[in-house]
C-alpha positions in Angstrom: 5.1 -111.8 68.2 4.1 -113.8 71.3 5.9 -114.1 74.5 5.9 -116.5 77.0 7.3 -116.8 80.4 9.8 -119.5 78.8 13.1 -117.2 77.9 12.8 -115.7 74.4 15.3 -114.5 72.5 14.9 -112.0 69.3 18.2 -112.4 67.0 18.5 -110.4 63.2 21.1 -108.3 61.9 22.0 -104.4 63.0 18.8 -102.3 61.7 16.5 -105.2 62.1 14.2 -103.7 64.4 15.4 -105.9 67.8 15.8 -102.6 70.0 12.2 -101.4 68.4 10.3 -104.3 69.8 11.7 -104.2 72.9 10.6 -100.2 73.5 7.4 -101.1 71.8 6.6 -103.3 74.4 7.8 -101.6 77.2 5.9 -98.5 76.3 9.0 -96.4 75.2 8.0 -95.8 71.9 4.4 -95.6 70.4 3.2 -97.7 67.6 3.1 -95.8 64.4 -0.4 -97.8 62.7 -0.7 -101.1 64.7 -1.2 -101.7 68.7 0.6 -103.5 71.4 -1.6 -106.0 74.0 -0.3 -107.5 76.4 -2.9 -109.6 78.4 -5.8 -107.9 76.4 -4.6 -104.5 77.3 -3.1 -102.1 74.7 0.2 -100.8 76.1 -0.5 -96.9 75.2 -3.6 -97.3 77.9 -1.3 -98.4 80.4 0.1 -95.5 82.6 4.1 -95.7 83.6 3.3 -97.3 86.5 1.1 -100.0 85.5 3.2 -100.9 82.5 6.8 -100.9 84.8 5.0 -103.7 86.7 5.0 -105.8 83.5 7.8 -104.8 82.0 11.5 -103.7 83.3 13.3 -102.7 80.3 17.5 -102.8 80.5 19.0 -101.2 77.7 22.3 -101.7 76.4 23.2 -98.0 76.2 26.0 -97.1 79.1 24.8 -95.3 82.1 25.7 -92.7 84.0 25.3 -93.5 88.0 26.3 -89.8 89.3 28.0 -91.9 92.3 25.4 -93.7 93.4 26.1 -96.5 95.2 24.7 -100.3 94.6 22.4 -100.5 96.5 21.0 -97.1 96.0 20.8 -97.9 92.1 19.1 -101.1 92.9 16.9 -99.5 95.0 15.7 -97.1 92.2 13.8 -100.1 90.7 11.3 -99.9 93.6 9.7 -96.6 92.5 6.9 -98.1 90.9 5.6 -99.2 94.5 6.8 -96.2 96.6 4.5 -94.1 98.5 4.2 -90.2 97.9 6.9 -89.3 99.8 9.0 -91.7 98.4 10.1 -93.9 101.8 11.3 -97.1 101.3 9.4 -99.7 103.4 10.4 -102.5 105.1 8.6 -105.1 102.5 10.7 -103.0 99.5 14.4 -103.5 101.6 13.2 -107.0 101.8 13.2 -107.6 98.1 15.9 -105.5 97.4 18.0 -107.6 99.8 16.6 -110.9 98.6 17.3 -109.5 94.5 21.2 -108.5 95.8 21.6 -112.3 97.7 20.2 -114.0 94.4 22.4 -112.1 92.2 25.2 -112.6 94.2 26.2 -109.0 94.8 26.0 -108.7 98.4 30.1 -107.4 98.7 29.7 -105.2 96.1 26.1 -102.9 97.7 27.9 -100.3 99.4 30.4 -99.6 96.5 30.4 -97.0 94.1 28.9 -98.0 90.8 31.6 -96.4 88.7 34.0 -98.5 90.5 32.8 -101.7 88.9 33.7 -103.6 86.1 31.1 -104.1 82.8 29.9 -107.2 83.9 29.4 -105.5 88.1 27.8 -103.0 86.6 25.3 -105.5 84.1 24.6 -107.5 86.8 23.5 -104.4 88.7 21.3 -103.1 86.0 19.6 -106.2 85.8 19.1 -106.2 89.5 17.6 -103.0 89.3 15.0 -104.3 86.6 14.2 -107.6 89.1 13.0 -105.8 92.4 10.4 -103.9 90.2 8.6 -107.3 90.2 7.9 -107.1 86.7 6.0 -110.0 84.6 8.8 -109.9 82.0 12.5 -108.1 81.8 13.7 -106.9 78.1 17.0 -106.8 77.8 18.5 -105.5 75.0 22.0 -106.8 73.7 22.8 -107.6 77.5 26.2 -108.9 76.5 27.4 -105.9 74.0 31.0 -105.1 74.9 31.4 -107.7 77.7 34.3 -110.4 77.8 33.4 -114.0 77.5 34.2 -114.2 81.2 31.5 -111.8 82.0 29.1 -113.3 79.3 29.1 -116.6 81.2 28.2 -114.8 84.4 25.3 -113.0 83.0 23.8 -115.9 81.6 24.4 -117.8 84.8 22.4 -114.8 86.5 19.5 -114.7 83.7 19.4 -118.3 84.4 18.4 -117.7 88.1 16.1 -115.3 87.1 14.3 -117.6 84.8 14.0 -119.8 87.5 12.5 -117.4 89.8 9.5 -117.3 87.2 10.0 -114.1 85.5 10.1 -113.9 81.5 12.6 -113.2 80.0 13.2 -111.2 76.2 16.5 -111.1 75.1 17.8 -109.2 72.2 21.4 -110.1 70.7 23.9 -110.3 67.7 25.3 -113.0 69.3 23.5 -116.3 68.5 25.2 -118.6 70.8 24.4 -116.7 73.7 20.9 -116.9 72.5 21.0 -120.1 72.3 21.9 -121.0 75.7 20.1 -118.2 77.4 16.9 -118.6 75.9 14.2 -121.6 75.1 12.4 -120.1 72.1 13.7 -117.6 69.8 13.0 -115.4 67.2 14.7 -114.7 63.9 13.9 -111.4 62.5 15.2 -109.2 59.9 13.8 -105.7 58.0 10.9 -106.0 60.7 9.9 -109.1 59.6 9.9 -112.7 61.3 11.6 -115.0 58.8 11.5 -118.1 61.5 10.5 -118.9 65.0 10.9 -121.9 67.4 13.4 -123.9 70.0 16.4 -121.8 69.7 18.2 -124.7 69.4 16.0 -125.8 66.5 16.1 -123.1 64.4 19.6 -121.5 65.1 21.3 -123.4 62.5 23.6 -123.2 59.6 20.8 -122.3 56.8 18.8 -120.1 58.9 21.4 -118.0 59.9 22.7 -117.9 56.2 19.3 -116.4 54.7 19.2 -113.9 58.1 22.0 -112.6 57.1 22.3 -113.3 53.7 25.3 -115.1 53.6 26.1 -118.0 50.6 28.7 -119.8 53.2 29.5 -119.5 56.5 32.8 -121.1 58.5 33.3 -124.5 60.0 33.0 -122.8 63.5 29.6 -121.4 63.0 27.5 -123.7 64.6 
């Protein structure tokens, strides 16, 4: 699998290995036979810190933010650059006030995390992942459990991520979020890549039949 700095998306059924890539890539799990480059460079010979400035991984699983506030779990996405005594400088509170005025959360950074709703608290997560800087951000099923209100304002925000010029690699279930948050996709199931392309090109009818190996599908289904 290539990926580009055009936003990718990886769509397949439960099981189909979506989650796998995504913490192959970032380094969170190790290859069992094959290897991982990125740029030439086999991920397991990248240390943490080398590899979180390429990747920021954002999982899906819920978090527990022990009270933190905003700003202070935004700010945990600059340890990668932090010195040994772990001081913020003025360049990092530059970027992490830039990444909180791009996203939009400027009310919200002196609030409690747990006080947030799913989509606050998405949007702060991914915030997190941008002020590490990274060459790509993996995001994996970024709108599980969110409301179609909260879906529309994390696409807007991947959009303005996108067009900061960081890659994007987006796991989902759900193909029409795919389709609009991402240029190219991916179509995967048991591991395997059964098509690749313009989302828009090959998220359609018969493809997402044989991906999920359906004989019809509803009038809805685009």
């Amino acid at each position: 699998m290539e990926i580009s700095d055009l936003p990718t998306g990886v769509v397949g059924p439960n099981g189909s290995g979506k989650t796998t890539i995504l913490k192959l890539l970032g380094g969170l799990l190790k290859p069992p036979n094959n290897k991982v480059f990125i740029d030439d460079k086999d991920v397991n010979t990248l240390n943490s810190n080398q590899l979180s400035k390429i990747f920021a991984y954002v999982s899906q699983d819920n978090e527990y933010t022990l009270g933190f506030s905003v700003e202070e779990i935004i700010e945990m996405g600059r340890y990668p650059y932090l010195g040994s005594f772990s001081f913020v400088s003025k360049n990092d509170q530059l970027i992490i006030d830039k990444t909180i005025e791009v996203l939009g959360l400027e009310k919200l950074r002196s609030f409690n995390t747990d006080e947030l709703s799913s989509g606050e608290k998405q949007k702060v997560r991914i915030a997190r992942a941008l002020v590490q800087e990274p060459q790509f951000i993996l995001l994996d099923e970024p709108t599980s459990n969110l409301d179609l209100a909260n879906k529309i304002l994390i696409l807007d925000v991947l959009k303005n991520i996108s067009d900061l010029g960081v890659g994007l690699l987006i796991t989902s279930h759900d193909l029409e979020f795919i389709k609009q948050a991402s240029d190219n996709a991916y179509m995967i199931k048991n591991g395997e890549i059964l098509n690749r392309g313009s989302s828009k090109d090959i998220i359609v009818r018969e493809n997402i039949k044989q991906l999920f190996g359906l004989t019809t599908l509803p009038e809805w289904v685009s």
